[in-house]
C-alpha positions as CSV (number, residue, x, y, z in Angstrom):
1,X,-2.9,12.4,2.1
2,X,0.4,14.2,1.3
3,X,-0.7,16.9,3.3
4,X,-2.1,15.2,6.6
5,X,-5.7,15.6,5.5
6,X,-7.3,12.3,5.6
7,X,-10.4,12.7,5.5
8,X,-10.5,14.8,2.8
9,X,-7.8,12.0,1.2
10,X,-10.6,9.4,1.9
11,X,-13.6,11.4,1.0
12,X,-11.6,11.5,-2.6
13,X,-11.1,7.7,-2.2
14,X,-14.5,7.2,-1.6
15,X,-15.9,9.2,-4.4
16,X,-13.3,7.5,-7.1
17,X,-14.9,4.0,-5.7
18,X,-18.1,5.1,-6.2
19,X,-17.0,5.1,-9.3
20,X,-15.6,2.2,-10.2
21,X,-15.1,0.0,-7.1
22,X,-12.2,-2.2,-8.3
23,X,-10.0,1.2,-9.3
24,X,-6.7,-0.2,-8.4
25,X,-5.5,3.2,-7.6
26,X,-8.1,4.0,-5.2
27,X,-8.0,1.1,-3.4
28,X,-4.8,1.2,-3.0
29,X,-5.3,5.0,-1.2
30,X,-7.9,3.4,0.9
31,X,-5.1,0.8,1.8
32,X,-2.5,3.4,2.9
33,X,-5.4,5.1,4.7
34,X,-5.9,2.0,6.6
35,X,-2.5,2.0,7.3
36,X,-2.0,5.2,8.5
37,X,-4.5,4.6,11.0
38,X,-3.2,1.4,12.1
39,X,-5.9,-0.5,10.9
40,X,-3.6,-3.1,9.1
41,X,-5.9,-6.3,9.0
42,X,-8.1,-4.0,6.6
43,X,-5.3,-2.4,5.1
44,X,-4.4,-6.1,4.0
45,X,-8.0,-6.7,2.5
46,X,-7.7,-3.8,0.3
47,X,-4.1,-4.1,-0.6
48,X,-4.6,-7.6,-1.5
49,X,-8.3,-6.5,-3.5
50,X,-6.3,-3.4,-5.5
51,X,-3.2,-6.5,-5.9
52,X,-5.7,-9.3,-7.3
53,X,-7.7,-6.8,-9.6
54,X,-4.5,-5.5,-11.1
55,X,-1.5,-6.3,-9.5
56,X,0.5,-3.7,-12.4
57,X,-0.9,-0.6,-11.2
58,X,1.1,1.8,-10.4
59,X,2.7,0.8,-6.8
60,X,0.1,-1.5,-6.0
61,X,2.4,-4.5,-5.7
62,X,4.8,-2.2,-2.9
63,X,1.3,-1.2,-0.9
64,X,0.6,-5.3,-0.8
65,X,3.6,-6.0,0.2
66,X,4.1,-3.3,3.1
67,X,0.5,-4.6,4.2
68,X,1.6,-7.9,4.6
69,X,5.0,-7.1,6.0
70,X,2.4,-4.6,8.8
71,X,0.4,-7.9,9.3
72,X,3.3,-10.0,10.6
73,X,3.0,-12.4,6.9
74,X,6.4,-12.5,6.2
75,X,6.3,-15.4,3.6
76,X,3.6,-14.1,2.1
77,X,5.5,-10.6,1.9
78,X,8.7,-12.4,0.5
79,X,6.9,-13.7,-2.3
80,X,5.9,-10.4,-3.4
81,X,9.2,-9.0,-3.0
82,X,10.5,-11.7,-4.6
83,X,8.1,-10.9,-7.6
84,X,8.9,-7.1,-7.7
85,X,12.7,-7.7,-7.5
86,X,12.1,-9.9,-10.9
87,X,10.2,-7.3,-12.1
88,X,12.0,-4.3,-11.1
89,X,15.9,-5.3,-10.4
90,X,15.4,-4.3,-6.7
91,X,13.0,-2.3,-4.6
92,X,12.9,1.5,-4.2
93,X,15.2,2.9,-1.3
94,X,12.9,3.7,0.6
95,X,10.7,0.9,0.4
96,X,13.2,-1.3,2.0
97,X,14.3,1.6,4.3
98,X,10.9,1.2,5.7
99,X,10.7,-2.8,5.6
100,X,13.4,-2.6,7.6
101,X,12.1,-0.1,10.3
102,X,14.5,2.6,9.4
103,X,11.5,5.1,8.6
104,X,8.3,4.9,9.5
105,X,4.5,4.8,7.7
106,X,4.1,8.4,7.6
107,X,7.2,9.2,7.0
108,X,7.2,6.8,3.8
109,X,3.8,7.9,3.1
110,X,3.3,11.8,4.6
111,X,6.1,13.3,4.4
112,X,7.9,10.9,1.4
């Protein structure tokens, strides 16, 4: 994915599911993919999947937040925040750079 390739990003997502289909990590790759492609409302699904089977994982509570924040649920997105402040002390720089439309998804996710 950090390279542009998608599809070979999702063929890798794909196999890891095959896998184990509630890998936290590789649904939340499939999420970004989503994003990337501007597919948010299934971006959200599998954010919010990779969030409800284990919300620790590494980023997975950023990738359901920047989900909801794509999908216009800004309550729902505060909430998260909210939870990852409490957790964290703040978010990452450029999490909130890209919350608040100063970058955009491939440049937090590409080129990042």
């Amino acid at each position: 994915r950090r390279v542009g390739d998608f599809e070979k990003a999702r063929k890798f997502t794909d196999e890891a599911l095959g896998k184990d289909k509630i890998d936290s990590g590789a649904l939340r790759s499939l999420a970004i993919l989503h994003m990337l492609e501007q597919n948010m409302e299934e971006a959200l699904k599998v954010a919010e999947e990779a969030y409800n089977n284990y919300s620790d994982g590494e980023y997975i509570r950023e990738t359901y937040l920047i989900a909801l924040h794509f999908n216009d649920l800004i309550e729902e997105a505060q909430v998260i925040k909210n939870e990852i402040i409490e957790l964290q002390g703040q978010l990452e720089e450029e999490t909130q750079k890209l919350l608040e439309g100063e970058i955009t998804l491939e440049e937090y996710y590409v080129e990042g």
